[in-house]
C-alpha positions as CSV (number, residue, x, y, z in Angstrom):
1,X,97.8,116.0,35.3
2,X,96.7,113.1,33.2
3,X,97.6,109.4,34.3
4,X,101.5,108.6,33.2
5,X,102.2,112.0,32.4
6,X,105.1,114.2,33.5
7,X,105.5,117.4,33.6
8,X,103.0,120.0,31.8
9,X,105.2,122.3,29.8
10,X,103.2,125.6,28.8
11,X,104.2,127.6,25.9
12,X,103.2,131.1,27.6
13,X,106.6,133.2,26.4
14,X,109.7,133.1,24.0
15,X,111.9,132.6,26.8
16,X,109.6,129.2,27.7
17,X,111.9,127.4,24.7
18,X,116.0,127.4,24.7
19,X,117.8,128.1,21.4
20,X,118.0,124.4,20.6
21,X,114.5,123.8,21.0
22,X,113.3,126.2,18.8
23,X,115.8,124.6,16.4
24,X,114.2,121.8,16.5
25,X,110.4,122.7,16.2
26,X,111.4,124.5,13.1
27,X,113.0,121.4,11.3
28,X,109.8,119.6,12.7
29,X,107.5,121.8,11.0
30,X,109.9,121.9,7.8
31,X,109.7,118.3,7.9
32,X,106.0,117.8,8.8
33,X,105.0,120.5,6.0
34,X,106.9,118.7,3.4
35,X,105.1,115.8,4.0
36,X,101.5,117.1,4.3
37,X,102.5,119.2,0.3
38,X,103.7,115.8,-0.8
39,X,100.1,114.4,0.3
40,X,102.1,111.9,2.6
41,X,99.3,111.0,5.4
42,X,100.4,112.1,8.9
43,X,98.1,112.3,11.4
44,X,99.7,111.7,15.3
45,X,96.9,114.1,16.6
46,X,94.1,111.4,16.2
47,X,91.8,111.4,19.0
48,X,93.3,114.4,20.4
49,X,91.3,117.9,20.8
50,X,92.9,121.4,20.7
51,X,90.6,123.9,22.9
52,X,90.7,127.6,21.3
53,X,89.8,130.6,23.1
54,X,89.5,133.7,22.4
55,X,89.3,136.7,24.1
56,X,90.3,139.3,20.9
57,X,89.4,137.2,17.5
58,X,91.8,136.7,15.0
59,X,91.3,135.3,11.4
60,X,94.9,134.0,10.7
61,X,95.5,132.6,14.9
62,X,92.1,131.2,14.3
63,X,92.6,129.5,10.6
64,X,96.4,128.6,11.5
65,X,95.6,126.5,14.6
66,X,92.4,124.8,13.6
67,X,93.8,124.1,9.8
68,X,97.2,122.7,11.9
69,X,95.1,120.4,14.1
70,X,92.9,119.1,11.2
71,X,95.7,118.3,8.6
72,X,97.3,116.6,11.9
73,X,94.3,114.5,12.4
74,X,93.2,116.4,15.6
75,X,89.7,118.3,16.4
76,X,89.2,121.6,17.5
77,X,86.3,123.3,20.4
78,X,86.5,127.4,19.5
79,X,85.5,129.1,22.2
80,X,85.2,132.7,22.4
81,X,84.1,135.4,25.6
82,X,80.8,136.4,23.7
83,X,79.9,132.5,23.5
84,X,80.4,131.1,26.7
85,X,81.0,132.1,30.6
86,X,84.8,133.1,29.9
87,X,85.2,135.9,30.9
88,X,82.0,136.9,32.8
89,X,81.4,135.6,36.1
90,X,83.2,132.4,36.0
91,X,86.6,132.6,37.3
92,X,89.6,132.0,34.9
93,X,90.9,129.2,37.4
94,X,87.5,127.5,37.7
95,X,87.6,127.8,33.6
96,X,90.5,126.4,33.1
97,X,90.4,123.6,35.5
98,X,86.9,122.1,33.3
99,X,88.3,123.0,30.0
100,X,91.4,121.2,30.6
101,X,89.6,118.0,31.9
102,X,88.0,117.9,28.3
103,X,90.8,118.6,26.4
104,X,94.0,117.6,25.5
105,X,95.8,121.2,24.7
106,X,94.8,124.9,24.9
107,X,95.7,128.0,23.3
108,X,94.7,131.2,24.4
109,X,94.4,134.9,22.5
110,X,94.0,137.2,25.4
111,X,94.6,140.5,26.0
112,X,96.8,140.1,29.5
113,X,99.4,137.8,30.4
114,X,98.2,137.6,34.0
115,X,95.3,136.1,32.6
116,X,97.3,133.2,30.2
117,X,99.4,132.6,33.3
118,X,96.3,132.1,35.9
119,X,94.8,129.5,33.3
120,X,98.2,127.9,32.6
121,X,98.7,127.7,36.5
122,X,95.2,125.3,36.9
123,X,95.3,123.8,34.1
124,X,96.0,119.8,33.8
125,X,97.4,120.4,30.0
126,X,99.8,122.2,27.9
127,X,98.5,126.1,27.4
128,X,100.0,127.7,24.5
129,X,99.5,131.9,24.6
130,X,98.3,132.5,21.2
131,X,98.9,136.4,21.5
132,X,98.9,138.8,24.7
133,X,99.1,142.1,24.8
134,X,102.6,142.0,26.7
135,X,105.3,140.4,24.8
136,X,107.8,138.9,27.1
C-alpha cells in the first residue's frame, strides 16, 4: 500500500460495488463524457499509469481502457503473456507484487478468476478484472 493510502478496493466482481455505487459511477461517466464531447479539458489522471494485461486479447477491452486513460490524461504499459514472463515461470504473486510497485492501477483479461484474485491479493493497487472466464 502506497504512503497515506487506505484501503485498496479491487474491482474483481459485480457484487464488489452496492446498488448505489454503481449509481454513481454511471452519472460520473455520464458526466465526465459530456464534458470530454463538449471538448471541456479534464484530465485528473495526470501522472498516473494504468498497467494492462492480457492473458486472452481483446480489441474493444484493449481500445476502451487505453482511449479512457488517455482522454483522462493518464498513460498506459500493455502487457500481454506472449510479451513478457506472465504467465511462464514467474509466479502471479511475484508478478503482481513488481507491477504494482510501478503502477498506479491494473486491469487484468484472464481466463480464471483464481488467477485475478491471486494478483489482486499481492497487489499494492486497485486490480480491476477486465473479463474472466467465470462471471460471478
Amino acid at each position: 500500500m502506497k504512503p497515506g493510502s487506505t484501503l485498496i478496493r479491487h474491482y474483481l466482481q459485480f457484487k464488489d460495488f452496492r446498488a448505489e455505487e454503481y449509481a454513481y459511477l454511471f452519472e460520473r461517466a455520464r458526466i465526465i463524457k459530456q464534458r470530454f464531447k463538449n471538448y471541456e479539458r479534464y484530465q485528473p489522471l495526470t501522472d498516473r499509469t494504468l498497467a494492462m494485461i492480457f492473458e486472452k486479447a481483446s480489441t474493444r477491452t484493449r481500445v476502451s481502457f487505453e482511449a479512457g486513460m488517455y482522454q483522462m490524461g493518464g498513460s498506459v504499459v500493455n502487457l500481454t503473456t506472449e510479451g513478457s514472463q506472465l504467465g511462464r515461470a514467474e509466479p502471479i504473486e511475484d508478478s503482481a507484487r513488481v507491477i504494482s510497485r510501478m503502477v498506479d492501477i491494473v486491469m487484468i483479461r484472464t481466463f480464471e478468476q483464481t488467477k485475478l484474485e491471486a494478483f489482486a491479493a499481492h497487489s499494492r493497487v486497485p486490480v480491476i478484472n477486465g473479463l474472466t472466464n467465470e462471471y460471478h
